[in-house]
N, C-alpha and C positions, 0 to 999 in steps of 0.2 A: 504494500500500500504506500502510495505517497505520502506529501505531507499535509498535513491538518493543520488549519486557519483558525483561528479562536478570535474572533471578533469580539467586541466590549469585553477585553481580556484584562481590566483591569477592577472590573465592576465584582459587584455580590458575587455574581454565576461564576462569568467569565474566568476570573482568579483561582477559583475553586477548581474549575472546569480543566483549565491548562494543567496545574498540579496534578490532579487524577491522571489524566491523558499522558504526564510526562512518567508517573508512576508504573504506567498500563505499559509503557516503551513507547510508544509513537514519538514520530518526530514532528514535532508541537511548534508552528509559528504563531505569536502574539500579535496582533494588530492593535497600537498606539496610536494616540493623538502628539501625546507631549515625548521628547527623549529621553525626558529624563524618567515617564515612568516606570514602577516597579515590576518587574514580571519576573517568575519563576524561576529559579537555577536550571540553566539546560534549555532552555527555553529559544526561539532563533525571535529575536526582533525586528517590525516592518513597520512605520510611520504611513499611514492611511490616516482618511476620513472621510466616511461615506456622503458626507454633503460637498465633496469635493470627485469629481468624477475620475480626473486622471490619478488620483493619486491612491486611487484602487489597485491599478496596473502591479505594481510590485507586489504588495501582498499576497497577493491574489495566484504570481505566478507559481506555475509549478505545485500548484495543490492540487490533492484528491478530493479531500470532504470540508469544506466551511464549515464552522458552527457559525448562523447569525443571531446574537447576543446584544442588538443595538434598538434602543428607543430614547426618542426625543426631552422626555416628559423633563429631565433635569434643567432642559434649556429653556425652561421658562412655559407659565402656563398655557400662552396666546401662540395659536399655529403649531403646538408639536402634532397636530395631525398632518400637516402639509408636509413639515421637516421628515416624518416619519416618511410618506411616499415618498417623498426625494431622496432621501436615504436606501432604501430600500431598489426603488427603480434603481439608480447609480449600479450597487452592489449589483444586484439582474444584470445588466447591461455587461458590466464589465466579467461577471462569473463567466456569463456565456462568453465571452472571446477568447478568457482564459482555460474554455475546458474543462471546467470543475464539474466534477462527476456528478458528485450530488451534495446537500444544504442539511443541517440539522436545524429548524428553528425552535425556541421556547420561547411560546406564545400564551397568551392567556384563555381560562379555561370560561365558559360561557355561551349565554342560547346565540344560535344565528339567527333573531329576529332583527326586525327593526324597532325595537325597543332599548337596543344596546346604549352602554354607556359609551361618549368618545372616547374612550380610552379602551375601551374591548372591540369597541369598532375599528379602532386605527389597528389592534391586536391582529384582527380579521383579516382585513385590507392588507398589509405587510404579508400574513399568509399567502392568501390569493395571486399577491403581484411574484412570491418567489415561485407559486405554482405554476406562473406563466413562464420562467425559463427552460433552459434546455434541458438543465439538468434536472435530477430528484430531487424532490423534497420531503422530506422527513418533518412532521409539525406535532409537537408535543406541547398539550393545551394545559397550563396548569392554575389553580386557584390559590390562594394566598400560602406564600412560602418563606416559612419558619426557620431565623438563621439569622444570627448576627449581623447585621448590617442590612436585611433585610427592608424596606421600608415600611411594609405590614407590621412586622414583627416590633419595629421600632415603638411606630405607633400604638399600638397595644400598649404596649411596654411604656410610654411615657403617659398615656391616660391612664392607666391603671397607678401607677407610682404617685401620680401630681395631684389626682381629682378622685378622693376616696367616694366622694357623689356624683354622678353625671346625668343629666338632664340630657336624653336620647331623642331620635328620630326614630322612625319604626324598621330604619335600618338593621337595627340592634335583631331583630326575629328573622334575617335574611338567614337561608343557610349556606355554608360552604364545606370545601373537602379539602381541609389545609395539608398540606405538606412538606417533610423534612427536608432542609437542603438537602443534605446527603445523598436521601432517596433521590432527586432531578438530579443530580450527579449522576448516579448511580446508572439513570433510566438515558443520561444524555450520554456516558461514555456505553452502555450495556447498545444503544443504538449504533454506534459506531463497529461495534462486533459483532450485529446479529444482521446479514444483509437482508433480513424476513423483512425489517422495519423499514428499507429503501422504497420512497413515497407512497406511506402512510401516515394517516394522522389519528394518533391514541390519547386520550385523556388520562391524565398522572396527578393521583390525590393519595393521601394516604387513609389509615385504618377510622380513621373518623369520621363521622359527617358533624357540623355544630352549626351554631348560631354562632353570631357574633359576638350576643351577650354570652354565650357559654363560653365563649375564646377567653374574655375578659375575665370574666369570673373562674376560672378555674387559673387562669394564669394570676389573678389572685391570692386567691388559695394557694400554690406553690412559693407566690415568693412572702406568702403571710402577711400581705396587706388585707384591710377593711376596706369591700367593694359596697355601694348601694346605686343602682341604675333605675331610674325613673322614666322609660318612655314615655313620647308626648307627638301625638300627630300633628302639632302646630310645627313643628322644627324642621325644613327641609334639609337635605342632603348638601346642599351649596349651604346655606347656613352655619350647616353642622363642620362643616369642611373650612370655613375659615377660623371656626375657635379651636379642633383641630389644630389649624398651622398655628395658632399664637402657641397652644399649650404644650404641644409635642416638640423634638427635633426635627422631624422631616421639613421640610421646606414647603411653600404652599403652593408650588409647580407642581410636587409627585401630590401632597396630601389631598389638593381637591379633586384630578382625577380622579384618583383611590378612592375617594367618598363619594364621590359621585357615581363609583361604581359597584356601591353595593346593595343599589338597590336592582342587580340582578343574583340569583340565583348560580352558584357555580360549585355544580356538585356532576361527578365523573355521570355520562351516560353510558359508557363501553367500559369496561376492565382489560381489553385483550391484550394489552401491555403487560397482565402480570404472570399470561402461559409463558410468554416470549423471552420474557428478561423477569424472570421469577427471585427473589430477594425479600427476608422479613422486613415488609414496613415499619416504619417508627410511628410511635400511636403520638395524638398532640402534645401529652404532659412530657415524655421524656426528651422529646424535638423543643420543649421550651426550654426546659433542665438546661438542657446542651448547649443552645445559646446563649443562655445567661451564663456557664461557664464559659465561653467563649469571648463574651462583653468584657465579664470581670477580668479574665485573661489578658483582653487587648488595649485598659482601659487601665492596669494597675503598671508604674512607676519600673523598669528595668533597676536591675538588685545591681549594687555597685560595690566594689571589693573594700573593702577595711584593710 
């Protein structure tokens, strides 16, 4: 096999993603914006940006399989749905010249109505456009994932900590099918070695299905905080999603997307992912555990010699 492309190789996934792959043996290129960022020991680095079309060419050369791993939402709230096409189409345009066999995408999990939220609809559309190239696509739909740096995870994680009370939207009764970083790991390098998976699209959740208020409250319960959640139909999701941004870390480019889109439903329709790439999923409580060691871990002061 050639080599493998890790686009947004600096990101939550990406980082994770290149490690595993470097660990698996593959010869792993990184695709960066800045020189100076970090990527993996072993790792071959290539300065790209897919809002820039020629500057795809390199990266791109000489690969077998892409992961694409790239969305807009950091770059500000207004237009990541355009940035997104433009992103996306580039990366299409240039895969196909370069011969790139086939695409692994991590897209998000959700109905294909037109009820979507923008941010699951731009999820979609991103699909779609790499489904128009030459090569495979591989599309792994997933719903909120658990894991330090996570931006769901975040979020959780800082309303439950800040606001022992919270005055909800009816968002709070949505359900979802969270899952472990690990496990998308898992399921994005397991694609990479199963060619069954070359263009197909499987939905990846883990052993759960919850509410939001259950995410909340039981992530609670674990780090031994006092939760009290009062839904209220007057509160919409754009409401909820700017006190959100004051209260949380995330930023309020990822956070109102994310609120904005939970008032769809995103719970697995297929399992067929778990004959194919079969592995014990991590249940919600021990995939929080994991990350808040993780937090703690990246969060506490480097030990210095006496």
């Amino acid at each position: 096999m050639g080599k493998i492309l890790v686009t947004g190789a600096t990101g939550f996934i990406g980082r994770r993603l290149a490690a595993a792959l470097l660990k698996e043996g593959y010869a792993v290129r990184c695709m960066v914006r800045r020189p100076d960022a970090v990527i993996p020991e072993g790792a071959e680095r290539a300065s790209g940006d897919v809002l820039e079309l020629r500057s795809l060419a390199e990266p791109l050369r000489d690969i077998d399989t892409a992961y694409y791993l790239v969305h807009s939402m950091a770059g500000g709230r207004a237009g990541f749905e355009r940035r997104d096409r433009e992103a996306v189409e580039n990366f299409t345009s240039m895969a196909n010249r370069a011969g790139v066999r086939r695409v692994i995408y991590l897209g998000g999990l959700g109905e294909t109505g037109s009820s979507l939220s923008d941010h699951l609809a731009s999820r979609l559309e991103v699909a779609n456009v790499l489904r128009s190239g030459r090569f495979k696509t591989t599309f792994l739909r997933a719903a909120v994932i658990i894991g330090a740096g996570s931006a769901s995870f975040e979020m959780i994680k800082s309303l439950v900590e800040r606001l022992p009370f919270m005055i909800t939207p009816r968002w709070v009764a949505t359900r979802c099918q969270p899952i472990a970083v690990r496990d998308v790991i898992g399921y994005l390098v397991g694609c990479l070695r199963d060619e069954r998976t070359v263009g197909e699209t499987f939905d990846i959740g883990g052993p759960d299905i919850l509410t939001y208020r259950d995410m909340m409250e039981r992530f609670a319960s674990i780090t031994g905080k006092s939760l009290l959640i009062a839904p209220t139909p007057f509160l919409t999701p754009r409401l909820s999603s700017y006190w959100v941004g004051l209260v949380t870390s995330v930023s309020p480019s990822i956070a109102i997307p994310l609120i904005e889109g939970l008032k769809n439903e995103v719970v697995c329709r297929e399992n067929r992912i778990r004959s194919l790439i079969p592995f014990p999923l991590t249940g919600y409580d021990e995939a929080v555990r994991v990350a808040l060691q993780e937090s703690e871990a990246t969060s506490r002061p480097p030990r210095t010699a006496h």
